[in-house]
C-alpha positions in Angstrom: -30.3 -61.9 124.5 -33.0 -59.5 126.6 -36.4 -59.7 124.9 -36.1 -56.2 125.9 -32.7 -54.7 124.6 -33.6 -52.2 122.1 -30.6 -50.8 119.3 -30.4 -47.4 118.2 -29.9 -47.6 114.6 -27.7 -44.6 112.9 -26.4 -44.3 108.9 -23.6 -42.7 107.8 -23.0 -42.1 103.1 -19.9 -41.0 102.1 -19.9 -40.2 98.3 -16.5 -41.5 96.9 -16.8 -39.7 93.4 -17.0 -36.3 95.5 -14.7 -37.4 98.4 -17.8 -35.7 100.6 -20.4 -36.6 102.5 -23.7 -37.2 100.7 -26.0 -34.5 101.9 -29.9 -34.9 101.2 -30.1 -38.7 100.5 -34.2 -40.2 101.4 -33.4 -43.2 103.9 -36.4 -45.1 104.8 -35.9 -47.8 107.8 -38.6 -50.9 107.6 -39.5 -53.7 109.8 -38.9 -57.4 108.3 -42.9 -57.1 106.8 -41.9 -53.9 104.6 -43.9 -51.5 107.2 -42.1 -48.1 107.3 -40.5 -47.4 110.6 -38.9 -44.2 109.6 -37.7 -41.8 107.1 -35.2 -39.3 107.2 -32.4 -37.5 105.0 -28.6 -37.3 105.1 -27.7 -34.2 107.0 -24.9 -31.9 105.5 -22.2 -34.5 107.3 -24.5 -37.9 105.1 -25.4 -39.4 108.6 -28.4 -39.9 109.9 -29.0 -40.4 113.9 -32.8 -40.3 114.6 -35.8 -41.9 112.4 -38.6 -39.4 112.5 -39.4 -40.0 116.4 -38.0 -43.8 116.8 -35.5 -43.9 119.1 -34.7 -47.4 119.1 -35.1 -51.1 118.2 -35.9 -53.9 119.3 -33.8 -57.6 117.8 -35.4 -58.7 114.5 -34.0 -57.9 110.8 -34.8 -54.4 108.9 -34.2 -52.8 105.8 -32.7 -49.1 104.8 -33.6 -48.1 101.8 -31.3 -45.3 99.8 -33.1 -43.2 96.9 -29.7 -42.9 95.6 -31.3 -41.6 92.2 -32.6 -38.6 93.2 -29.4 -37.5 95.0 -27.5 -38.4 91.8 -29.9 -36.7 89.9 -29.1 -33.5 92.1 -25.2 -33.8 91.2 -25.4 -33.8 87.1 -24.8 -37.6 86.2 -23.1 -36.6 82.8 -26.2 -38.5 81.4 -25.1 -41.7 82.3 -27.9 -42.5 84.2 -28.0 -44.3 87.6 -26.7 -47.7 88.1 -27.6 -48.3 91.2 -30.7 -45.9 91.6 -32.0 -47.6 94.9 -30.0 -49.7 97.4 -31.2 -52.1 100.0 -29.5 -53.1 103.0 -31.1 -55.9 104.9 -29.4 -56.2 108.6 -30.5 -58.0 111.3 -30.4 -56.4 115.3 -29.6 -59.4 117.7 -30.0 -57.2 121.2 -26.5 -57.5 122.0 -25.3 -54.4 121.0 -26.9 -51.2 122.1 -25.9 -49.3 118.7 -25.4 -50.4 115.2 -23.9 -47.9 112.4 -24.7 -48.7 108.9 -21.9 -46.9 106.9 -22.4 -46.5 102.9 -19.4 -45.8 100.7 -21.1 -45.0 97.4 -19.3 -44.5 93.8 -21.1 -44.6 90.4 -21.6 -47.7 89.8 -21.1 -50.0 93.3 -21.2 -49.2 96.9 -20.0 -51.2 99.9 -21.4 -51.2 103.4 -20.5 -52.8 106.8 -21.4 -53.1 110.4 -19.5 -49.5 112.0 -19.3 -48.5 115.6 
């Protein structure tokens, strides 16, 4: 491992009650110390490619952060609430791989993630 590989970092959420992509989802991106590397939102397709100017990253473990809530607040919950209002995924960049996709399947009340491609 390069002190110096960097990893571009893209998201994808597919909403699995809708069968859509989850348009308009906040997606923060933070360092292992909780510092705020970027912020974006889900484009009409649910991915997000760029972080609000950071291009890429260098090996160490991060956090995305979904504000699932609001975006289920957006598509009428039936007033069931939100289960899961926020999720954290903690994932950890190596330098070995120049791109890592962090895919979300989201339902009501679970989600599953994995590394993509």
């Amino acid at each position: 491992m390069s002190d110096s590989a960097r990893t571009v970092v893209s998201t994808h959420v597919l909403d699995l009650v809708s069968g859509n992509p989850a348009p308009a989802i906040q997606v923060r991106l933070l360092d292992a110390a909780g510092v705020v590397l970027g912020s974006a939102r889900t484009n009409a397709d649910g991915r997000i490619e760029e972080w609000g100017g950071v291009a890429d990253f260098a090996p160490g473990c991060y956090r995305l952060t979904f504000d699932v809530a609001a975006y289920r607040g957006g598509q009428d919950a039936a007033g069931d609430g939100v289960f899961f209002p926020q999720i954290d995924i903690v994932f950890c960049l190596d330098g070995t791989r120049s791109r890592v996709h962090v895919p979300v399947l989201l339902s009501t009340y679970g989600y599953t993630t994995y590394r993509g491609s």
